[in-house]
C-alpha positions as CSV (number, residue, x, y, z in Angstrom):
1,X,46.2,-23.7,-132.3
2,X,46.0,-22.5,-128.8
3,X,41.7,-22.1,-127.5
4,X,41.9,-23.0,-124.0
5,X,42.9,-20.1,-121.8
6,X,46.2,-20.1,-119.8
7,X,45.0,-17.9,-117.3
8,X,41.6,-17.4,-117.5
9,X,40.6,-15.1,-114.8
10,X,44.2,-13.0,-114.6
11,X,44.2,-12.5,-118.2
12,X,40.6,-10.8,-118.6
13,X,42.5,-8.6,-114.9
14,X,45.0,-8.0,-117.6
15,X,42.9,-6.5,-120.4
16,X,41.2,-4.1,-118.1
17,X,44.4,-3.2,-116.7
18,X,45.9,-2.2,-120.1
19,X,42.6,-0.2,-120.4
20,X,42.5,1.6,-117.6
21,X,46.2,2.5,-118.3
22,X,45.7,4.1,-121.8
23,X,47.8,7.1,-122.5
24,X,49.5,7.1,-119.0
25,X,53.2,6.5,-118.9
26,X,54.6,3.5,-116.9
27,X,57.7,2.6,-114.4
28,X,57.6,-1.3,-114.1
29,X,59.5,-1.8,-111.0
30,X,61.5,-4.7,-110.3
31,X,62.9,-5.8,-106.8
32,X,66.0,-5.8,-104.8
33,X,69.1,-8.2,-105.7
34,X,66.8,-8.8,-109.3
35,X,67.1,-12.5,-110.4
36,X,66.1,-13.6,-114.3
37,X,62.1,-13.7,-113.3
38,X,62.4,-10.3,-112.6
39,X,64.4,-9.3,-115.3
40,X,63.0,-11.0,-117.7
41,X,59.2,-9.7,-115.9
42,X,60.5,-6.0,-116.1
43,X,62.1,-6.5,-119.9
44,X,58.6,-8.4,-121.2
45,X,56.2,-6.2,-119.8
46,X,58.2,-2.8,-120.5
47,X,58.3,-4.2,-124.1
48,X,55.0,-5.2,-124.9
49,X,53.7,-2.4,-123.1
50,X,55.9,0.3,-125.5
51,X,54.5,-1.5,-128.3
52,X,51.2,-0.2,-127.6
53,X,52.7,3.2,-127.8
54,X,53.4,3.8,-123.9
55,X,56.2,5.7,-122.1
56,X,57.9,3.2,-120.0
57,X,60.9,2.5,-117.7
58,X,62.6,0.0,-116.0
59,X,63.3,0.3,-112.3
60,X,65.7,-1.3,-109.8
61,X,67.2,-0.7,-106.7
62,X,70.3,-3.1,-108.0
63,X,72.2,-3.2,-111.6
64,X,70.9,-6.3,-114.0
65,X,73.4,-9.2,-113.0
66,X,76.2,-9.8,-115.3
67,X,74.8,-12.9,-117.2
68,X,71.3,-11.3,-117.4
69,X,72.8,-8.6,-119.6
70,X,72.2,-10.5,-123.0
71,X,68.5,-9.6,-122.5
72,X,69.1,-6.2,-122.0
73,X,69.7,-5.1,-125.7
74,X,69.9,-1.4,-125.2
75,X,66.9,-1.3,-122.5
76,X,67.7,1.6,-119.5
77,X,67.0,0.6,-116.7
78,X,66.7,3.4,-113.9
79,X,68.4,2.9,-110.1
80,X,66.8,4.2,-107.4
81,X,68.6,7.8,-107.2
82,X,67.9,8.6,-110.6
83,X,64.1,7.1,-110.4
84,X,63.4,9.4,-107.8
85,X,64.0,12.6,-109.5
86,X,61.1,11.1,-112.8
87,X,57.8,13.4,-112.3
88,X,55.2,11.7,-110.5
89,X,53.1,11.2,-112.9
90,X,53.9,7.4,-113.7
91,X,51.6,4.4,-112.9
92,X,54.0,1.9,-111.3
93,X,53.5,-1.6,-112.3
94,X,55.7,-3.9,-109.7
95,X,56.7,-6.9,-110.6
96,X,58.2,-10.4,-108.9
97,X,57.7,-8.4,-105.5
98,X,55.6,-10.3,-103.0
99,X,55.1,-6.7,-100.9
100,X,55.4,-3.1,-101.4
101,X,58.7,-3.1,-100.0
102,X,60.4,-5.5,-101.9
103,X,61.9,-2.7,-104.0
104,X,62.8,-0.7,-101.3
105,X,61.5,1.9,-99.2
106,X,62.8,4.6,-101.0
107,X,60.8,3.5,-104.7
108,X,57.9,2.5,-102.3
109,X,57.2,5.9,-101.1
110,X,58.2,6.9,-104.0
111,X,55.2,4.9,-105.4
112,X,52.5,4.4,-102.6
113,X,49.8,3.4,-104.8
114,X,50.9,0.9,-107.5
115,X,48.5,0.5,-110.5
116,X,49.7,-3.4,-110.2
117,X,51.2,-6.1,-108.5
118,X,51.7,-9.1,-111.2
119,X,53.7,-12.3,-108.8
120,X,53.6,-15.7,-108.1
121,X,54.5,-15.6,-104.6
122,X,52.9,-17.7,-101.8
123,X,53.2,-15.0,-99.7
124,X,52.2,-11.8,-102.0
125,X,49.8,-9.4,-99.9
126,X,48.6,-7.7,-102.6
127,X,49.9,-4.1,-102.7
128,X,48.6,-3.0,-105.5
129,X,44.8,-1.6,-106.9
130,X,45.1,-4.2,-109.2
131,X,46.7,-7.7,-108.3
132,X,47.5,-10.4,-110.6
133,X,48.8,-13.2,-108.5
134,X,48.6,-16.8,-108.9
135,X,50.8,-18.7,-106.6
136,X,50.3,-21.6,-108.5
137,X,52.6,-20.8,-111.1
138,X,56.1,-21.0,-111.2
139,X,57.5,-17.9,-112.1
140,X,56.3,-14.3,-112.8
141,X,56.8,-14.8,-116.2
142,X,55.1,-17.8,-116.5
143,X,52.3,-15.1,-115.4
144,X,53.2,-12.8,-118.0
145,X,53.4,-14.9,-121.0
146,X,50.1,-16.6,-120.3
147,X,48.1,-13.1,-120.6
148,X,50.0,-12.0,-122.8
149,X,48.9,-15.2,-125.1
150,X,45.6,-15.0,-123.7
151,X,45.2,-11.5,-124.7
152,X,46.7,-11.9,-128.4
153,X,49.1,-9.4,-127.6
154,X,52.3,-9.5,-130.2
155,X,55.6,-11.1,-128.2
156,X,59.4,-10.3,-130.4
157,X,62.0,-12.4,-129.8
158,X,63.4,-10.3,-127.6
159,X,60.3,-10.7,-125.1
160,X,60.3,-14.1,-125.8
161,X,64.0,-14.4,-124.8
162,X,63.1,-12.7,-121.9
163,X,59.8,-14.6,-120.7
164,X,61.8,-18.2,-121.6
165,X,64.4,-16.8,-118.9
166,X,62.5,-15.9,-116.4
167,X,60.9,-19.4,-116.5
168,X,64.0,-21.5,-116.8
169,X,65.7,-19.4,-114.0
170,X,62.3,-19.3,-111.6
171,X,61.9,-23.7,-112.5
172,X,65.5,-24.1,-111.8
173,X,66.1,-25.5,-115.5
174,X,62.5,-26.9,-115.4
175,X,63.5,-29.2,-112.5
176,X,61.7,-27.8,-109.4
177,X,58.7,-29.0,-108.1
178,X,56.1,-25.8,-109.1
179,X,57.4,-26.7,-113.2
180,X,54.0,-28.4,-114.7
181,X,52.3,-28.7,-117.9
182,X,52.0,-25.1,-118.6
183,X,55.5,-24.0,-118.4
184,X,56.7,-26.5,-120.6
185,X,53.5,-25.5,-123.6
186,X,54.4,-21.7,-122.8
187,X,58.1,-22.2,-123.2
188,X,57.5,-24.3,-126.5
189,X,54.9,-20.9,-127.5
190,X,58.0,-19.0,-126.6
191,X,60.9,-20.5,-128.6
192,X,58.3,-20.3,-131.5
193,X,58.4,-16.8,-131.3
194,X,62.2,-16.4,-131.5
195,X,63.3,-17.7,-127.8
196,X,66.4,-19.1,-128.2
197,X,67.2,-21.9,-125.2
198,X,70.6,-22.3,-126.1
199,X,72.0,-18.7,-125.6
200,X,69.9,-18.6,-122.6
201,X,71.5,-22.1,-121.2
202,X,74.9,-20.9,-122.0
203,X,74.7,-17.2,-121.1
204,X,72.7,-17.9,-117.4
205,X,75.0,-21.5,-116.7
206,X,77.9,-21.7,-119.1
207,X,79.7,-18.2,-119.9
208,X,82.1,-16.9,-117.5
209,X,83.7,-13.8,-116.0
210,X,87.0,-13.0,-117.9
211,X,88.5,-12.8,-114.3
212,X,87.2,-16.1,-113.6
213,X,88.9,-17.3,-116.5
214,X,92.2,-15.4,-115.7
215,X,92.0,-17.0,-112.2
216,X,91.5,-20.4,-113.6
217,X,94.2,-19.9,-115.9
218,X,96.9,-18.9,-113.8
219,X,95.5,-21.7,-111.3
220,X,96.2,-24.6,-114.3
221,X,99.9,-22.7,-114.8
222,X,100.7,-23.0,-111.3
């Protein structure tokens, strides 16, 4: 039974966040060349913040890589072009970007005054009116699932899926140096909650590209 805190100060940040943001819809905007901790930062948050009955989008200035699609499960996510013809009345939540212009500078003036920045970059500058940032902690999503748990928010298993690939991608399989204690309890949390590390292992580092397969094949023939 979880008591102590994950993230203490972010996650009571978090709460007043999520009430200053009641009835307002949302974009949660990812960044450039999106890797699984922003994916899986944009998928989590965009989930657990429609569960509380908000209109929300996902936006990148890139597609979602090829083996990040298993996460995707039907989501939209928005490109740039079509992001900037959505009414202005969205409070932009960016995540994963350690500035404003991460995303571009399109979707930054696009949104000049971000309701949020949530990162765990060194180097974040803190963009937004509200910034949760810990530097400390390897991945966005490491972030993320913390207040969420904090909070007592509900988390699928297709958050969970999500959150779990943002912090195996981000710790480089749980191997870099930034991977401590927490990532390893918030992961376990996670695959309690329907996370499922073996479609995430093969799917990020096992599957590949039909062509790739073609290419090998004909290679092995030759």
């Amino acid at each position: 039974m979880m008591v102590e805190k994950f993230f203490p100060e972010l996650s009571g940040q978090f709460a007043r966040l999520l009430a200053s943001l009641a009835n307002r819809k949302i974009a949660v905007v990812g960044h450039a060349r999106p890797d699984g901790d922003c994916i899986g930062a944009q998928i989590a948050l965009t989930l657990v913040l429609a569960s509380r009955g908000h209109d929300v989008v996902c936006i990148n200035p890139d597609p979602v890589p090829r083996r990040l699609q298993f996460l995707v499960n039907g989501m939209t996510f928005l490109r740039t072009d079509d992001a900037l013809k959505l009414p202005d009345d969205r409070a932009a939540i960016f995540v994963d970007c350690a500035d404003h212009a991460r995303a571009g500078e399109r979707l930054r003036a696009k949104f000049p005054a971000p309701a949020a920045a949530i990162d765990h970059h060194l180097s974040n500058v803190g963009f937004g009116a509200v910034n949760l940032v810990d530097s400390a902690a390897a991945a966005t999503c490491e972030i993320l699932a913390g207040v969420f748990f904090d909070n007592g928010l509900e988390i699928d298993a297709q958050t969970a899926q999500a959150l779990y690939v943002g912090i195996l991608t981000d710790t480089g399989q749980f191997r870099f140096s930034a991977t401590g204690r927490r990532c390893f309890v918030l992961a376990g949390e996670l695959v309690a909650r329907g996370a499922q590390p073996a479609e995430a292992g093969f799917e990020i580092y096992e599957r590949e590209s039909e062509g790739k397969l073609r290419l090998l094949q004909n290679f092995l023939s030759s």
